[in-house]
Steps between C-alpha positions, in 0.01 A plus 500: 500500500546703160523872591276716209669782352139676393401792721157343618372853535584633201234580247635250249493240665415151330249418782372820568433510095369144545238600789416829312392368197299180762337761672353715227119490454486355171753242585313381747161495295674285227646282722181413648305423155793296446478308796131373413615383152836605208414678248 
């Protein structure tokens, strides 16, 4: 198994960014209207 250099606590990391930005409120509203139909 690949070891991962990235601190997974740190505050910069890529999936901690990535589930940030998933878990905002307006993230989640727009992926919902997009879910019913693309713009």
């Amino acid at each position: 198994m690949k070891e991962c250099s990235i601190e997974k606590f740190s505050a910069d990391c890529p999936s901690r960014l990535l589930f940030d930005q998933i878990a905002d409120k307006w993230s989640m509203m727009i992926l919902a209207v997009l879910a019913k139909e693309p713009l």
